[in-house]
C-alpha positions as a Markdown table, in Angstrom:
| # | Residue | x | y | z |
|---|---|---|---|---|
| 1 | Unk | -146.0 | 72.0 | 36.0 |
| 2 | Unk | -149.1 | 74.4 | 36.6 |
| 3 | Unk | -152.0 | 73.2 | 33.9 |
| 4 | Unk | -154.4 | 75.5 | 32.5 |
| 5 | Unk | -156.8 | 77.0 | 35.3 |
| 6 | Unk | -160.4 | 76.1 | 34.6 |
| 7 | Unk | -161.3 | 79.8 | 35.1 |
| 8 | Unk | -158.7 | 81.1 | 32.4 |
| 9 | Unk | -159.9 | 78.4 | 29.5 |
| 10 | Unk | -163.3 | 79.3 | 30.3 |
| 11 | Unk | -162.3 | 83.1 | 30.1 |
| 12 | Unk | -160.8 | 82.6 | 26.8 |
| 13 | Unk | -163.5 | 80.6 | 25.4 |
| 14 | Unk | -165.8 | 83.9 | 26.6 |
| 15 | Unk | -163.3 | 86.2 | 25.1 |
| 16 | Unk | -163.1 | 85.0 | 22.0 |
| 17 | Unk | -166.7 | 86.6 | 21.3 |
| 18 | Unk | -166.2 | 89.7 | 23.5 |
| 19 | Unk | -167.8 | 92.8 | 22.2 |
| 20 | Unk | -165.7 | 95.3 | 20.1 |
| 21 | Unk | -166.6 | 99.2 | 20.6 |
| 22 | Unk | -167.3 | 101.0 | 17.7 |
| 23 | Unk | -164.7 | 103.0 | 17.3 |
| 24 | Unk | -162.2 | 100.0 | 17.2 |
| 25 | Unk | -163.6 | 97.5 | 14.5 |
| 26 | Unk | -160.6 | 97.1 | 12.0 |
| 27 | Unk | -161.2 | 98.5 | 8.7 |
| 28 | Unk | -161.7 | 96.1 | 5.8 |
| 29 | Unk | -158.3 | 96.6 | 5.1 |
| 30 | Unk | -154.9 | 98.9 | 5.9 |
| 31 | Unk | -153.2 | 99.1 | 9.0 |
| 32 | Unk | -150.0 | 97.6 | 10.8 |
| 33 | Unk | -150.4 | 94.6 | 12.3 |
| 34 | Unk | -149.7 | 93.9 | 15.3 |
| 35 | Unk | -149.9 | 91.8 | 18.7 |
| 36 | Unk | -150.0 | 92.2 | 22.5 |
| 37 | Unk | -150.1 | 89.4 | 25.0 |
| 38 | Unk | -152.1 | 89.0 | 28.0 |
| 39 | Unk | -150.5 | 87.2 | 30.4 |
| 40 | Unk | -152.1 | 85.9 | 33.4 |
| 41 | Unk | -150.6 | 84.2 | 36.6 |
| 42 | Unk | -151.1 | 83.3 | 40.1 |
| 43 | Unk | -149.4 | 84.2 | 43.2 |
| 44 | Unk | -150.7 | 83.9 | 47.0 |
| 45 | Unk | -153.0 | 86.6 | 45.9 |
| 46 | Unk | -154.5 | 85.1 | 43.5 |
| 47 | Unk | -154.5 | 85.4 | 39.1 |
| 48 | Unk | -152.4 | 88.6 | 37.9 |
| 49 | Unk | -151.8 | 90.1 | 35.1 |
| 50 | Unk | -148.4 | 91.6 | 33.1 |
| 51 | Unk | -147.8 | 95.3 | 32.6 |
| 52 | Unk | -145.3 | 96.9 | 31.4 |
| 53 | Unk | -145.1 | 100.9 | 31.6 |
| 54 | Unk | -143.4 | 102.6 | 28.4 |
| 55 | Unk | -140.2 | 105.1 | 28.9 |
| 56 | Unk | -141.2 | 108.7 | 28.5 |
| 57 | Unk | -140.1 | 110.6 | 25.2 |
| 58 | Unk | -141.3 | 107.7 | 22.7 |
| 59 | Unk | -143.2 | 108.4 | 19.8 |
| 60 | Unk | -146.1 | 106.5 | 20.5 |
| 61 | Unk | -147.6 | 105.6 | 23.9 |
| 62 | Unk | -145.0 | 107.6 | 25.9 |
| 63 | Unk | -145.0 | 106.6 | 29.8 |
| 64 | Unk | -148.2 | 104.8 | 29.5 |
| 65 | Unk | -149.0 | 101.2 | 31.4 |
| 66 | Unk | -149.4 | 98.6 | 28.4 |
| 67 | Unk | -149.4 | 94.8 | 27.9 |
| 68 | Unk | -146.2 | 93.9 | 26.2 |
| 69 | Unk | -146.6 | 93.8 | 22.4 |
| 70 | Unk | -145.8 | 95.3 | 19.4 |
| 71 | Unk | -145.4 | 94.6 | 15.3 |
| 72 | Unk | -145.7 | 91.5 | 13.6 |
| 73 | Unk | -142.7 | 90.7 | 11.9 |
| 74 | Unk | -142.5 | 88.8 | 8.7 |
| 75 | Unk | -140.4 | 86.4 | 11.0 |
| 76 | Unk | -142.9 | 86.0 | 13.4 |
| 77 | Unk | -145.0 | 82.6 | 12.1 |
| 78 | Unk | -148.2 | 83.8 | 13.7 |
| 79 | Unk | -150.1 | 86.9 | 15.9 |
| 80 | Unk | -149.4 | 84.2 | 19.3 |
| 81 | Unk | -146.0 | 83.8 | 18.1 |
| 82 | Unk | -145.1 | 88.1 | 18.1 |
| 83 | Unk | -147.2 | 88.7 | 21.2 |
| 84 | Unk | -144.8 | 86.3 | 23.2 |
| 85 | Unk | -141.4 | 87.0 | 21.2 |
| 86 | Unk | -142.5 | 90.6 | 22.2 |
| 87 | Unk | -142.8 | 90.0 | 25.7 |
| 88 | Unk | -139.4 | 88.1 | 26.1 |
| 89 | Unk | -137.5 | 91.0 | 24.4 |
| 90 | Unk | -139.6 | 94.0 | 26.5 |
| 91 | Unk | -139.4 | 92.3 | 30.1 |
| 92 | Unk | -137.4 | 88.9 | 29.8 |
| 93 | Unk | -139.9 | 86.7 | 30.3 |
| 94 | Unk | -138.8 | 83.0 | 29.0 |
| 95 | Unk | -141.3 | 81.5 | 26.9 |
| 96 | Unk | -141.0 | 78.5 | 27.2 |
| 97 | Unk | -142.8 | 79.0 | 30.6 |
| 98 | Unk | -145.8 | 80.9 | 28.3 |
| 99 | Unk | -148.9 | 78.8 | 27.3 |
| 100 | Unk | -151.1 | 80.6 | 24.4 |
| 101 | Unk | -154.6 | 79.9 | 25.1 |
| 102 | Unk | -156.8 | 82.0 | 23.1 |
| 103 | Unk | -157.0 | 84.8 | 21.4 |
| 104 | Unk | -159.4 | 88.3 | 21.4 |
| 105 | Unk | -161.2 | 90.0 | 18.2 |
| 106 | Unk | -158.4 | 92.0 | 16.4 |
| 107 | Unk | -159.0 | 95.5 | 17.7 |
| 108 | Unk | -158.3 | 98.9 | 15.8 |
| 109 | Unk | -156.2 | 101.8 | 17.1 |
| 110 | Unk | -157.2 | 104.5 | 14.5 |
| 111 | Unk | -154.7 | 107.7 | 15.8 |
| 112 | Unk | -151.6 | 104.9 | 15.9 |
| 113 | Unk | -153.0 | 102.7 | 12.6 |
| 114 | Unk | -152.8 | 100.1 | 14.5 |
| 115 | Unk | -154.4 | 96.6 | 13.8 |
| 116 | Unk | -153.7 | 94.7 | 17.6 |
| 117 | Unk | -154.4 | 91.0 | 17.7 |
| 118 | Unk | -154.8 | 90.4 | 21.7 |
| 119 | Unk | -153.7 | 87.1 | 22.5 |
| 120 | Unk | -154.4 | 85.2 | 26.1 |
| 121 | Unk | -151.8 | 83.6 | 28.0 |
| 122 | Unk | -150.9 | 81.2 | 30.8 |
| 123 | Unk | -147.7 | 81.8 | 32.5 |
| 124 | Unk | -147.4 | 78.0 | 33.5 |
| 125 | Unk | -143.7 | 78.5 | 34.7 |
| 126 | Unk | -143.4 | 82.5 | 35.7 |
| 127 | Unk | -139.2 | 83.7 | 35.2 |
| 128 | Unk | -137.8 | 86.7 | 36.4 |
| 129 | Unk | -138.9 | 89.7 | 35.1 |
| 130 | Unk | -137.6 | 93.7 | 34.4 |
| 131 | Unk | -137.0 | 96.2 | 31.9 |
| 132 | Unk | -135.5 | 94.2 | 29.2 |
| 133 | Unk | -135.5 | 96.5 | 26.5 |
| 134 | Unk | -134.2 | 99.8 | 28.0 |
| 135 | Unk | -135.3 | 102.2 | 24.8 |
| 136 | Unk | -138.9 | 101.2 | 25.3 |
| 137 | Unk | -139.3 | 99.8 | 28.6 |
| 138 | Unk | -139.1 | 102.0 | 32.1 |
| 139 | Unk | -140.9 | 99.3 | 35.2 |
| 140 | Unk | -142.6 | 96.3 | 34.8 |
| 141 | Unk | -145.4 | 95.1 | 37.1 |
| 142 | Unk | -146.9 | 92.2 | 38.0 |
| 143 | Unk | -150.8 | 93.7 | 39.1 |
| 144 | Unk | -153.5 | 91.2 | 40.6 |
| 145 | Unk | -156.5 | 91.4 | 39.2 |
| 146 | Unk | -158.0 | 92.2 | 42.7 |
| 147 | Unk | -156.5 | 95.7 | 42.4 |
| 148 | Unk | -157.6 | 95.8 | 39.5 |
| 149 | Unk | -161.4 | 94.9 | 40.5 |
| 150 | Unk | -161.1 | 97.0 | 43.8 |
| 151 | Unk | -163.7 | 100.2 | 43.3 |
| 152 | Unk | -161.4 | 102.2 | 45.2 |
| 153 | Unk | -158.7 | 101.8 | 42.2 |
| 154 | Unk | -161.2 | 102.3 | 39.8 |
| 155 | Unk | -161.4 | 105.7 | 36.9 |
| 156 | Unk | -162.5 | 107.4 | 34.4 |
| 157 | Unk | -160.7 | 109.2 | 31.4 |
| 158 | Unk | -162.1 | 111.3 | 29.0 |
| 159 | Unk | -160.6 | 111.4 | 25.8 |
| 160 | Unk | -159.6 | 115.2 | 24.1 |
| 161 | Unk | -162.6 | 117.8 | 24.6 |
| 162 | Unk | -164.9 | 115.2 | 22.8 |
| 163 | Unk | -167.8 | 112.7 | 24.9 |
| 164 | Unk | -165.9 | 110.2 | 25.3 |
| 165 | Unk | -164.7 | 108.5 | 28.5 |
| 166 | Unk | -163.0 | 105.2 | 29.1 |
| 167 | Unk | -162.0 | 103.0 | 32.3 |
| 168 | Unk | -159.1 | 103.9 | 34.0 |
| 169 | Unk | -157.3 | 102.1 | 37.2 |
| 170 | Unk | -154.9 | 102.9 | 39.5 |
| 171 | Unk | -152.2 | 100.7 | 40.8 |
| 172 | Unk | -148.8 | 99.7 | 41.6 |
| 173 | Unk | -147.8 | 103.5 | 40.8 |
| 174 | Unk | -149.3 | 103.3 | 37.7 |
| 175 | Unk | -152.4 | 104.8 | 35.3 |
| 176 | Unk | -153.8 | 102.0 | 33.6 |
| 177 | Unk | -156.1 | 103.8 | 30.8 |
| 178 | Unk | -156.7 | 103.9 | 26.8 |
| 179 | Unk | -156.3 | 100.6 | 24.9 |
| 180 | Unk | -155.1 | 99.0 | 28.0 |
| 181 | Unk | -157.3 | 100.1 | 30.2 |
| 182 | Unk | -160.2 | 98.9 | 27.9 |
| 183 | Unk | -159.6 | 95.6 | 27.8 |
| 184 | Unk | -158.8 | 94.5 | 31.2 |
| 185 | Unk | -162.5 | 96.4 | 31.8 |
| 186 | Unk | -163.6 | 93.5 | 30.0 |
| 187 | Unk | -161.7 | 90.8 | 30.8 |
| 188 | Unk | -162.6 | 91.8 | 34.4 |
| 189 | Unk | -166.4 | 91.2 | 33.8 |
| 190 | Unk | -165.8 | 88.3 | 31.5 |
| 191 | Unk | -164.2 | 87.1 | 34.3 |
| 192 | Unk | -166.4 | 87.7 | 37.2 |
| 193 | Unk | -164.4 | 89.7 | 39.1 |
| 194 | Unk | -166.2 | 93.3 | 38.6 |
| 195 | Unk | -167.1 | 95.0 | 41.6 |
| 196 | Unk | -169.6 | 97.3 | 41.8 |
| 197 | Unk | -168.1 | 101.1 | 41.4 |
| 198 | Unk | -168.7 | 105.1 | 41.1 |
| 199 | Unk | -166.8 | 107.7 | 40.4 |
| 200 | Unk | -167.0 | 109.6 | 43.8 |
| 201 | Unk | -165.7 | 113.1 | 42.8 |
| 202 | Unk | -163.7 | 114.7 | 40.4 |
| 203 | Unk | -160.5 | 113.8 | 41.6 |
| 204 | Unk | -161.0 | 110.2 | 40.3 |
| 205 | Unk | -161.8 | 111.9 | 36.6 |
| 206 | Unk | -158.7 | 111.9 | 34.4 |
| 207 | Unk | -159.0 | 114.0 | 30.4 |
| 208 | Unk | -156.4 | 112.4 | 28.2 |
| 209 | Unk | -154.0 | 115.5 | 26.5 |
| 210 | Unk | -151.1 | 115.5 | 24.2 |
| 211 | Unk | -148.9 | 116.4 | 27.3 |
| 212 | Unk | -150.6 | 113.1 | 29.1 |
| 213 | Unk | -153.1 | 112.9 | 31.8 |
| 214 | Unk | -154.7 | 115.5 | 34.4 |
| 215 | Unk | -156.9 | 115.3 | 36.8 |
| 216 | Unk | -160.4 | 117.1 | 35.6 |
| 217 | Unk | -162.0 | 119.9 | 37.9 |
């Protein structure tokens, strides 16, 4: 059996503390609860994480990379508890390979209503995975965090016609942006693995739109 890494407990303990942006501090009360789980392991190329990408024509989040995740239920006995049940039913993962070790500030996702608790796993004993649940689910991807880190994967999105612009990363196929996108931006400098990074043109500047993402320029 594969233990705890020393750099994952370390990066929860760090986590635990991490800085939530403004714009996503819960409200003192009201919105759906909620959970998503992190889920890191290690192949030959070293710690990855989980994504899964959502099918087109959904209500919320259509086509869009995501951890797995989704309501609390009033079955579910705690946040750790939903973010793994989640997981199994959205890309078959068993969890009794899962390890929970820690969990991030509950974030706020004001357009969805959305309280999130992130949790942090340990996939101790990784299963096969896919597209478990076929309404929700189109690909699932393991992604090492060194694409992630690489500069040359790295982008920006800006959000609506407003000032705002958020990471973005390209891999495996995928978009990684939004909610997503904004905490593996952290986790990847709690982590050490940032690499120094520009946006070189606009081609790597994406705006977010109701029809989904362009390229700006």
């Amino acid at each position: 059996m594969n233990s705890t890494p020393l750099w994952l407990s370390a990066l929860a303990d760090a986590a635990r503390t991490m800085p939530v942006p403004e714009p996503m501090h819960p409200p003192a009360r009201g919105g759906r609860e909620s959970a998503v789980l992190i889920l890191f392991g290690e192949t030959d190329r070293g710690p990855d994480l989980l994504l899964i990408q959502r099918k087109e024509g959904l209500r919320r989040h259509a086509g869009q990379p995501a951890f797995p995740g989704g309501r609390i239920e009033l079955t579910d006995p705690s946040p750790e508890a939903a973010a793994v049940r989640e997981a199994e039913e959205e890309t078959g993962a068993i969890p009794a390979g899962i390890d929970v070790v820690g969990r991030l500030p509950e974030l706020y996702l004001s357009f969805s209503d959305f309280r999130v608790a992130p949790v942090l796993g340990w996939w101790r004993e990784p299963s096969e995975v896919r597209a478990a649940d076929i309404d929700e689910v189109a690909a699932v991807s393991r992604v090492p965090v060194a694409d992630l880190a690489d500069p040359a994967n790295r982008v920006k999105v800006r959000y609506g016609d407003g000032p705002m612009w958020g990471p973005g990363f390209r891999v495996d196929g995928m978009l990684v942006w939004g909610f997503t996108g904004q905490i593996i931006d952290g986790l990847l400098a709690l982590g050490g693995w940032e690499l120094p990074w520009r946006v070189r043109g606009l081609t790597d500047e994406f705006e977010a739109t109701p029809q989904g993402l362009r390229p700006v320029g």
